[in-house]
C-alpha positions, 0 to 999 in steps of 0.5 A: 491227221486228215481222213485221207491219210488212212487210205494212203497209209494203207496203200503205202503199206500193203502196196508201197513196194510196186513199181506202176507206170504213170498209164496204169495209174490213170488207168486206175483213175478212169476205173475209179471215176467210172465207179464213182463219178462224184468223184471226177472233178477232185480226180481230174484235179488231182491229174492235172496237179500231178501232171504239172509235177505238183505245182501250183499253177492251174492255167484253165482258171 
């Protein structure tokens, strides 16, 4: 089990019957990197993966 999983476990848990747009969640993202802008990077990454629905492809490298 990575660290991670924790975290998504509970937001499974506490938040996993929601319904949320894709413009709250990045929303939340920019929120979150404002916050933490050590972050950026693996955020923006983690956006454009799920932009591109989950594929491998990375055009910009």
């Amino acid at each position: 089990m990575y660290f991670t999983d924790r975290g998504l476990e509970e937001l499974a848990e506490r938040r996993g019957e929601e319904q949320v747009s894709l413009a709250w969640l990045a929303d939340e993202m920019r929120a979150f990197v404002d916050q933490f802008p050590d972050f950026e990077v693996p955020v923006e990454r983690l956006a454009t993966w799920l932009a591109r629905g989950g594929s491998g492809d990375d055009e910009d490298e």
